[in-house]
C-alpha positions in Angstrom: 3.5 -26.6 -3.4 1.4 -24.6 -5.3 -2.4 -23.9 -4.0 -4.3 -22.3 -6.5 -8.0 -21.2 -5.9 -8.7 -22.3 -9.7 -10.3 -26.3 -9.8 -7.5 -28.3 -11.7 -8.6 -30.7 -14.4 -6.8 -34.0 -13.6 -4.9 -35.6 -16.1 -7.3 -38.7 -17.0 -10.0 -35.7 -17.4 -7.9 -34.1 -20.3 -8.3 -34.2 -23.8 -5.9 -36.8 -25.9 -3.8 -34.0 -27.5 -3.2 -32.0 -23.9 -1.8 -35.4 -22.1 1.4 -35.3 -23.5 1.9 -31.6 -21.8 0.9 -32.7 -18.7 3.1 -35.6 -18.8 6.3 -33.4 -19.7 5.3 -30.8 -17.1 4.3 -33.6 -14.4 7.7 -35.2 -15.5 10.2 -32.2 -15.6 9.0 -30.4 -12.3 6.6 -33.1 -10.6 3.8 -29.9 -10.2 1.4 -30.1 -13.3 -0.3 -27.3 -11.9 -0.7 -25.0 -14.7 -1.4 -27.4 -17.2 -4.8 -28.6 -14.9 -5.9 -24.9 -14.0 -5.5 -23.7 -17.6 -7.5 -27.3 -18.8 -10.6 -25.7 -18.0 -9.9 -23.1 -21.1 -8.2 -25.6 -23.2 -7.7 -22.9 -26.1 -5.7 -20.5 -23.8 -3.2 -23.8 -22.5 -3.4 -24.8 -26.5 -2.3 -20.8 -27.4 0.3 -20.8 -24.5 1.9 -24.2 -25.8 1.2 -24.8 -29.4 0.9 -20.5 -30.6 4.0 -19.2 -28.1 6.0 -22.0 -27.7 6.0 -23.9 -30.7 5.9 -21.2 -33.3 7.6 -18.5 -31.3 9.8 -19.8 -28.7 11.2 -23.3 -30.7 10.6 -22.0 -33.8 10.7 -18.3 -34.8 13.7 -15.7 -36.6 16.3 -16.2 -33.1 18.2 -19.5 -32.6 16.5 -21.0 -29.2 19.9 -20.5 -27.7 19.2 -17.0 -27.0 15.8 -17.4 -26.2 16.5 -20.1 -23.4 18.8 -17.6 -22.3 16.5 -15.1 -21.2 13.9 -17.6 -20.3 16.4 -18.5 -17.6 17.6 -15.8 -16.3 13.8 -14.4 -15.9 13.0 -17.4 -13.9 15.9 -17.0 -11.9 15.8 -13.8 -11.4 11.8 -13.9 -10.4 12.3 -16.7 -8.3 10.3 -19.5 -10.1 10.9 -22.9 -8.9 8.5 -24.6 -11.0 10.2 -22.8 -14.1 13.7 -23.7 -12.8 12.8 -27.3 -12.9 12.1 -27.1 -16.8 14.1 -24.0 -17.7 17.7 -25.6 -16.5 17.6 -28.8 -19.0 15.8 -26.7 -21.4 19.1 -24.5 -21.5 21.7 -27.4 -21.1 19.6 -28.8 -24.1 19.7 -25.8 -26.5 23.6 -25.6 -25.7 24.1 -23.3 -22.7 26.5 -24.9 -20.5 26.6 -25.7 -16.6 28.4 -22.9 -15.9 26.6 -20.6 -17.7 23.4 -21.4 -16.3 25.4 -21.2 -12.7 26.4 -17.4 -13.7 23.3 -16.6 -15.2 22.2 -14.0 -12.3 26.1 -12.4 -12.7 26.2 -12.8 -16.5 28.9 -9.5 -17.2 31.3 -10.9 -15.0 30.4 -14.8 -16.4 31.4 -17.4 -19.3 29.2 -15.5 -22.2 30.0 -14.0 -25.7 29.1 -10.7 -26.5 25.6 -11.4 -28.0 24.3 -13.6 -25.4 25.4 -10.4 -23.3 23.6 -8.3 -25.3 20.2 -10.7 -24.7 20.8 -10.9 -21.3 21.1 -7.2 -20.5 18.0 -6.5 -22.7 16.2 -9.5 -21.0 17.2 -7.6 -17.4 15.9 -4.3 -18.8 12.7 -7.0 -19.1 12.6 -8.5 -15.4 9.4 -7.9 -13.7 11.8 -6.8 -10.6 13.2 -4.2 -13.1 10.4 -1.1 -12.3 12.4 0.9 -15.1 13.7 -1.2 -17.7 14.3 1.1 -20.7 16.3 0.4 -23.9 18.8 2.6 -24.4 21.1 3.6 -27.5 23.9 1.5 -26.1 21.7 -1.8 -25.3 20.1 -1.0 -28.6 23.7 -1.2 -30.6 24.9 -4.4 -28.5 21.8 -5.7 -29.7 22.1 -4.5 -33.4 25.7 -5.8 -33.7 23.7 -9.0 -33.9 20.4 -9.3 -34.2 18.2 -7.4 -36.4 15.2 -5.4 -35.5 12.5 -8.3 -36.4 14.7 -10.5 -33.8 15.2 -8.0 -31.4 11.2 -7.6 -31.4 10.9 -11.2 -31.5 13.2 -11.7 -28.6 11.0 -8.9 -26.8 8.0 -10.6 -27.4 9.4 -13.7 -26.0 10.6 -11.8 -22.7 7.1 -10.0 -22.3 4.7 -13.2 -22.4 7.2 -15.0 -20.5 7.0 -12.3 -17.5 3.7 -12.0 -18.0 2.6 -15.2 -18.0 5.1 -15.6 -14.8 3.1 -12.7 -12.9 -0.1 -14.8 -14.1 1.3 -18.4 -12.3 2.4 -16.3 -9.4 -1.0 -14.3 -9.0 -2.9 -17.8 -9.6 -0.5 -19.7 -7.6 0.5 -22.0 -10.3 3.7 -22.4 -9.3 6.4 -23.4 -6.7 8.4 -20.4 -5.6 12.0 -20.2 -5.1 12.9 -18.6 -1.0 14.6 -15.6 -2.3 10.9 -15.0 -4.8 9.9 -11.3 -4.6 7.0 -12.7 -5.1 6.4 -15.3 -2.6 4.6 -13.5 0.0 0.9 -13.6 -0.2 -0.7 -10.1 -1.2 -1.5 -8.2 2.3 
């Protein structure tokens, strides 16, 4: 359970427009953590949710499909319960199937096509446990085959506030963390 030293704003306390994201937090992964800490700077949860997500991540030049891709694999790869919870049906939703999202972590040897590859090697390169992710010529041709450079920065963009703002709800303690979470030890 997540113990952040940030006072939450309870849900009763919260403006009529920011309700409705702490009901689908509260109701996807039972923890509405981040939505309360991040109430007391409504503008920031308002850029997170209304800017990056619904004119970047839903919306934006690359089908969701791919983009729900790599939102998966980084919170399965970082060890993020709390974005688990929401990332899984928000992948079975945009058309990934079961058994994708169960090979996600082994995705060269699993059930995907060669340009949800190509995302999910540049999304490794991407993985806050990945010290020296580096695009390559190789990653950069997978990736060409088909996307174009707009979506490939698009779909970087994407990777990069989703890390970040992981590295934020682990630093804040936001979230739940997964046993196997790099992260999950408390700073020495």
């Amino acid at each position: 359970m997540p113990n952040t030293p940030l006072s939450r704003v309870p849900r009763d306390k919260l403006s009529e427009d920011l309700k409705p994201v702490w009901d689908t937090l509260n109701g996807l992964t039972g923890e509405p953590a981040f939505v309360e800490a991040f109430a007391n700077a409504p503008e920031l949860l308002h850029f997170v949710m209304g800017e990056f997500y619904g004119k970047i991540f839903f919306e934006g030049r690359v089908d969701n499909k791919y983009k729900q891709l790599a939102r998966l694999y980084l919170s399965m790869t970082h060890g993020c319960m709390t974005c688990n919870k929401q990332n899984v049906p928000g992948s079975l939703e945009a058309g990934i199937t079961q058994v994708q999202v169960d090979a996600i972590t082994d995705f060269e040897s699993g059930p995907f096509d060669e340009a949800e590859k190509a995302v999910l090697r540049y999304t490794a390169q991407m993985a806050l446990t990945n010290a020296d992710g580096y695009m390559d010529k190789k990653l950069y041709d997978d990736l060409r085959a088909h996307f174009d450079d707009a979506q490939i920065c698009e779909l970087g963009v994407v990777m990069g506030v989703i890390g970040g703002m992981a590295k934020l709800s682990f630093v804040l303690n936001l979230v739940e963390k997964e046993p196997y979470c790099e992260f999950a030890k408390p700073a020495a």
